[in-house]
N, C-alpha and C positions, 0 to 999 in steps of 0.2 A: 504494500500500500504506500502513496508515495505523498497523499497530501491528506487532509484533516477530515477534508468531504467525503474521501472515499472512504476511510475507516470507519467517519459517523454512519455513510451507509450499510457499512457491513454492521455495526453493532445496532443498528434500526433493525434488518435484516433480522438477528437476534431474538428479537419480538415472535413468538410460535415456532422455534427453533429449539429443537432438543437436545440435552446432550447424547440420548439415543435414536436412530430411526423411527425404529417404534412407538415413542414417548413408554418405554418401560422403566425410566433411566428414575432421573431425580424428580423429585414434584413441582419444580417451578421450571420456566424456561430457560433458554440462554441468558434473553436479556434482563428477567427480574435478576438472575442469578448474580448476574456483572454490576448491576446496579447495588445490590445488594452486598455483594465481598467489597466494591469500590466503597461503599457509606461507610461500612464496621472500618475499615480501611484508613476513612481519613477521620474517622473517631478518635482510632487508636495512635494513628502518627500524623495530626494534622499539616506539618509543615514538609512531610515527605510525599510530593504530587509524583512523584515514578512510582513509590509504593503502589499508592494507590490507582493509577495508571492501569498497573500491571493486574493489579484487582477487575477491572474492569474490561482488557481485554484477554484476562489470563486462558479464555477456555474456546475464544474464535477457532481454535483450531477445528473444535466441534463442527460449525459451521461451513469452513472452508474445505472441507474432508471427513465428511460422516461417517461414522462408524468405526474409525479409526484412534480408539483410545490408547494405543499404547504410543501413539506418536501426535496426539494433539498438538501435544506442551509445545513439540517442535515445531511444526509447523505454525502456530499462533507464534512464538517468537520471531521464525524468522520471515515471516508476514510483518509485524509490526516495526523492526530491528532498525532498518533505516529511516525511518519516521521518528519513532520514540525513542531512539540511544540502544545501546549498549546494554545498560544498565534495565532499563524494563524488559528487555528481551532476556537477559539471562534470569530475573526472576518468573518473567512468565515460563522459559525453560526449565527454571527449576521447582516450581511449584509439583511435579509428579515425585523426581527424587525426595521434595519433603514430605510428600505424602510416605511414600516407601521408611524418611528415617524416624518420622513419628513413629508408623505402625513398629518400629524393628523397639524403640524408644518408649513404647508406652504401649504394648500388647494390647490391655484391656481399653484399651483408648476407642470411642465409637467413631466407624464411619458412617455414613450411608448406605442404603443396602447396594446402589449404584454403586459408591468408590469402592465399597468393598470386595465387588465383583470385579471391579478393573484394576483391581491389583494387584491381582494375580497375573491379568497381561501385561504388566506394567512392572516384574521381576520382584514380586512382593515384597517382604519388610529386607532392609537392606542386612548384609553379615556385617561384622565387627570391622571388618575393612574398608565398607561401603561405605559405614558408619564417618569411620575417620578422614575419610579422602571428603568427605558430606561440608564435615565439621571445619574442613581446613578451609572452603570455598569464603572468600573475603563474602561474598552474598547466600550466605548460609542463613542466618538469623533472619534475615528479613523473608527470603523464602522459606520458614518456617511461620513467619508473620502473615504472609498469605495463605499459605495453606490452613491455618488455623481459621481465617478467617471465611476462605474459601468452603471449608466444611459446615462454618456457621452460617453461609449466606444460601439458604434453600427454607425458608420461610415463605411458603403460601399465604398470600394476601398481604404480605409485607411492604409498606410504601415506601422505598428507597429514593425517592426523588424520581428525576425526570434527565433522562439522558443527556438531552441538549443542555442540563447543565455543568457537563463534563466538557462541555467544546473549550471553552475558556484553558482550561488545564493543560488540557491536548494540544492545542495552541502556542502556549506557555511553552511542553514539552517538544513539539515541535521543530519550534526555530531554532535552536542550537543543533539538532542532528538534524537537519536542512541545510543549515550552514556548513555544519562538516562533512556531508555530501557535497555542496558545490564544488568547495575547497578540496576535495579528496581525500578527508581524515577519518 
């Protein structure tokens, strides 16, 4: 995606979009979903807008490639990657490994009957070595910060705001990896 229009219509798009074909998956859509991880998001870290960024486009891969969960995360990052930075694409990227280091992390830890199911295609709870190589990632903590949130944001009938009020941020986020695209950086 290469400007702010086309991302806002993909997360429009979002709107009756599942994260499974079938709608077998979670109970809300794409887009309550993204609206919803994005709000907890800037609850929790108000002055961190890639945080929350990444909340909101963390699960496009859904979209972009249905039925394809063991490789969303990827593809949604590197969809977003040259628009948003560096930085929001490796946490949308890593939002499935923190899935895997909670689960390795805190066993009795609930998911969803969805993530739970896809985590098994997705190389289940990480080993001890997974764990550490996880831990060492300088964006480790914060993709544990979305994923924490990610599992809380599937609230039916949840009023998370209104999309177009993320344009401003995306924007904001934007211009400087637009800029180092011109430049070549």
């Amino acid at each position: 995606m290469d400007t702010v229009d086309e991302l806002m219509a993909a997360l429009h798009a979002c709107r009756g979009a599942w994260d499974t074909p079938d709608r077998s998956g979670d109970p809300v859509d794409l887009h309550d979903h993204a609206l919803q991880t994005a709000a907890l998001l800037r609850r929790s870290h108000p002055s961190d807008k890639e945080l929350q960024a990444a909340g909101l486009v963390h699960d496009l891969g859904h979209l972009l490639r249905p039925g394809d969960d063991a490789h969303h995360a990827d593809v949604a990052a590197d969809a977003v990657r040259g628009l948003l930075g560096d930085r929001v694409a490796a946490l949308v990227r890593l939002h499935v490994p923190a899935k895997r280091y909670l689960a390795a992390l805190e066993p009795a830890r609930g998911l969803s009957p969805q993530s739970a199911l896809t985590l098994a295609v997705q190389g289940g709870p990480m080993t001890r070595a997974e764990m550490a190589a996880f831990e060492a990632d300088p964006h480790a903590q914060d993709a544990v910060e979305l994923r924490q949130a990610d599992d809380a944001g599937k609230v039916v009938g949840l009023n998370a705001g209104e999309l177009e009020d993320w344009r401003p941020v995306l924007e904001r986020l934007a211009t400087p990896a637009a800029d180092n695209a011109r430049q070549g950086l």
